[in-house]
C-alpha positions in Angstrom: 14.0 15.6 5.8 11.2 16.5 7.5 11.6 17.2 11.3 9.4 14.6 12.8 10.2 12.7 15.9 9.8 8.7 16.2 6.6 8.6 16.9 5.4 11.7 15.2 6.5 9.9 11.8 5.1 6.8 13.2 1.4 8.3 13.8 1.4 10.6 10.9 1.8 8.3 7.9 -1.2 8.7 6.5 -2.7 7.2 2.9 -2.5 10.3 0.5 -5.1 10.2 -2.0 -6.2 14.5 -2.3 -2.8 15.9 -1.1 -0.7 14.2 -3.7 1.4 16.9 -5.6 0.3 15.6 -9.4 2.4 18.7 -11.2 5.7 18.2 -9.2 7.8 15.2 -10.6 9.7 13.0 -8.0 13.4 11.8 -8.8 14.6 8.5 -9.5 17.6 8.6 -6.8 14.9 9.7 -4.3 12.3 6.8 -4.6 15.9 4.3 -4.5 17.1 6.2 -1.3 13.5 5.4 0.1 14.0 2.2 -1.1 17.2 1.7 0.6 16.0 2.3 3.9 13.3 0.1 3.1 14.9 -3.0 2.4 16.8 -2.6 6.0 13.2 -4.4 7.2 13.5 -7.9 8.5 12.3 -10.6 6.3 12.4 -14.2 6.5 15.9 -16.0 6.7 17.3 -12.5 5.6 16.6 -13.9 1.7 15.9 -11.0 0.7 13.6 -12.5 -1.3 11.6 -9.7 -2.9 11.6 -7.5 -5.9 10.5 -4.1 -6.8 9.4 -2.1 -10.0 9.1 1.4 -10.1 6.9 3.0 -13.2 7.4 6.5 -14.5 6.8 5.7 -18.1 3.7 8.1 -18.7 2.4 5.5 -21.2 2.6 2.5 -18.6 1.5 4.4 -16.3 -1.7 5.5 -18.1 -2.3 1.6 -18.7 -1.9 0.9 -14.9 -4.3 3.5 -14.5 -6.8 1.8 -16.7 -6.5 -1.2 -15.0 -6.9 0.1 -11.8 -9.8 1.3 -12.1 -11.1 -1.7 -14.3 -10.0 -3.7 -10.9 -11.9 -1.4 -8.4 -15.5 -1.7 -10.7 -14.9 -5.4 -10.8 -14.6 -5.1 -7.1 -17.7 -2.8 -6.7 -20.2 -5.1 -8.7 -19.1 -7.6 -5.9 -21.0 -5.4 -3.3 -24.4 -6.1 -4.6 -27.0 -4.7 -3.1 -25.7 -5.0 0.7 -23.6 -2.1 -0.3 -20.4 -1.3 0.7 -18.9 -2.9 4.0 -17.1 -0.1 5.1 -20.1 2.2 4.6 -20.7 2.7 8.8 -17.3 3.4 9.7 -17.0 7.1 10.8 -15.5 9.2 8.3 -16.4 6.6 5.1 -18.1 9.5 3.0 -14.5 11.1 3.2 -12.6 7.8 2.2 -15.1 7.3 -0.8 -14.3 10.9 -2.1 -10.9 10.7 -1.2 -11.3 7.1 -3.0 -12.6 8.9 -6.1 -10.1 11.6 -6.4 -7.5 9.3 -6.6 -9.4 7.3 -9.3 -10.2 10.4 -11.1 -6.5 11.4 -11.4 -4.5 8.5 -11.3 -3.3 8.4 -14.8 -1.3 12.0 -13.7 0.9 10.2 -10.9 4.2 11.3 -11.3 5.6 7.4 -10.2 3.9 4.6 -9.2 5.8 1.2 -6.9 4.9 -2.2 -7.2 6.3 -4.8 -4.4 6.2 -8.2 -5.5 6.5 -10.8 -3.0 8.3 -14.5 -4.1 5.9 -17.0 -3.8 2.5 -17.4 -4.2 -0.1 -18.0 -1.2 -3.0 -19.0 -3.6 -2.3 -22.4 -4.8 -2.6 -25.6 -3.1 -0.4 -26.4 -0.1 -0.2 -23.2 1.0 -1.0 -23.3 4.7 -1.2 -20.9 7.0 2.4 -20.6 8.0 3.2 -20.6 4.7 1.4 -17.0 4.2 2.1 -15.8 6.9 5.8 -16.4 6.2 5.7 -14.9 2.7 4.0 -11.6 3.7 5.7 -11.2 6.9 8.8 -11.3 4.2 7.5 -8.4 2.5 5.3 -6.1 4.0 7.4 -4.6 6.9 10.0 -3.3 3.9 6.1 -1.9 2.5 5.6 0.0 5.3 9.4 1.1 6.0 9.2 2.5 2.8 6.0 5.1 2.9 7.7 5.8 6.4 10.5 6.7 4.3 8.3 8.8 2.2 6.7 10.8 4.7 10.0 11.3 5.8 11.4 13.2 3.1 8.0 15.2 2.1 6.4 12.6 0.3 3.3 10.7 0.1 1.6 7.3 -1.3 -1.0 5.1 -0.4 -1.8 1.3 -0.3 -3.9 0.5 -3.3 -4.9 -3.3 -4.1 -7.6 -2.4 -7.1 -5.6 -3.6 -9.4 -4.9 -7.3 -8.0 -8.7 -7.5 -10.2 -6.4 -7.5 -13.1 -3.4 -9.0 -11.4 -2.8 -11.2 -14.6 -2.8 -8.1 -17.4 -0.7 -6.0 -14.9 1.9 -8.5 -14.6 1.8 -9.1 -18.5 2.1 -5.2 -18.9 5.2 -5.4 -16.4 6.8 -8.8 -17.3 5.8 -9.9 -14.2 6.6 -13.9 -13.5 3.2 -14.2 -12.5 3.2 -18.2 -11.2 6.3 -16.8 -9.0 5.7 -13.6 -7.4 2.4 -11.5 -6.2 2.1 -7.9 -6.3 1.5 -7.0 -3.3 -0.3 -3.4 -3.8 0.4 -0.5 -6.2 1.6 2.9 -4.7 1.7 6.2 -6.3 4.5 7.7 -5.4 4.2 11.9 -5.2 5.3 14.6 -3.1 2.6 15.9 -0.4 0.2 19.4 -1.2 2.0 20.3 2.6 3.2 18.0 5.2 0.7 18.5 8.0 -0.7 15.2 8.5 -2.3 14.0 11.9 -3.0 10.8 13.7 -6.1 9.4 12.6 -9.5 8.3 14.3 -8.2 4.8 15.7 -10.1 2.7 18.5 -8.8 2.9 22.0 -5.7 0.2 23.0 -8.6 -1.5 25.6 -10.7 -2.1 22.9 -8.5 -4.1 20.9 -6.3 -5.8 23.2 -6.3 -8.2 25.8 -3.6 -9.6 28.1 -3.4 -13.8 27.8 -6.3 -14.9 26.2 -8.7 -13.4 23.2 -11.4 -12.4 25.8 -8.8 -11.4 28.2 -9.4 -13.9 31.3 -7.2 -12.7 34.2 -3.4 -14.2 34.6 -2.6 -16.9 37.2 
């Protein structure tokens, strides 16, 4: 375990894209003891209503990797010729590369995690509370568990390319597709070092406001 304090753990979780350790295989029992502490999260009605597949099969693996990337080029020729959204946030040329590298090599992840939520928020009916019920179900045990990475020396980072081919990935994984959604696709590897620093974040005042969206005063 790494010696980290509350919030040192809390503000240096970063996504690992360059500074995964491809060479170094990760254990079973250490991606389930992650997992245990993950699944201490809250989630709606306690239900427990969740489910989880881990993939070190180099062959699957190489087929997740495939469709990845498939996903992320269907995503790109979305883009057209306004270009990428994210292009004039500070630091983007970074992400891109960082994007890349991960493309470039994700075929040599030594584990990848896929958290499937039960549920679907894409059909008809589902309202707003709805959604926010079924991800608020799921994605604090996502976020307990890279926390629980980091933790231990280890790294990952949230990854939706793939939901482009959400149908062939579920096939590939016997995924129910009609009653759960993957909810992202993490590689799973320990970290080239554990240095990691908060990132570039706006300022608290920038985001928030007290009572009201433009922040009128209190009475």
């Amino acid at each position: 375990m790494l010696e980290l304090t509350p919030d040192e753990l809390l503000t240096t979780t970063r996504t690992v894209r360059r500074r995964l350790d491809l060479a170094r295989p990760v254990p079973r029992a250490l991606i389930e003891e992650c997992l245990e502490v993950a699944l201490q999260a809250p989630n709606g009605g306690n239900l427990n209503a969740w489910r989880w597949i881990a993939v070190d099969d180099r062959a699957t693996i190489r087929e997740l990797a495939r469709l990845y990337n498939e996903g992320l080029e269907a995503y790109i020729a979305t883009f057209g010729q306004r270009g990428y959204p994210g292009a004039g946030v500070p630091g983007a040329d970074r992400i891109a590369e960082s994007t890349q590298h991960l493309r470039d090599r994700f075929a040599e992840l030594p584990a990848l995690v896929l958290p499937l939520a039960a549920g679907r928020t894409d059909v008809p009916g589902a309202n707003l509370f709805h959604q926010a019920s079924v991800w608020g179900s799921l994605l604090p045990a996502v976020w307990s568990f890279m926390l629980a990475l980091r933790a231990r020396g280890l790294g990952s980072a949230w990854t939706t390319g793939h939901l482009w081919r959400e149908r062939e990935v579920a096939e590939l994984l016997g995924i129910p597709h009609r009653h759960y959604m993957q909810a992202g696709l993490f590689p799973v590897a320990f970290t080239l070092g554990t240095d990691f620093r908060p990132a570039r974040r706006k300022p608290v005042s920038e985001v928030m406001r007290w009572n009201a969206f433009e922040g009128r005063a209190s009475a």
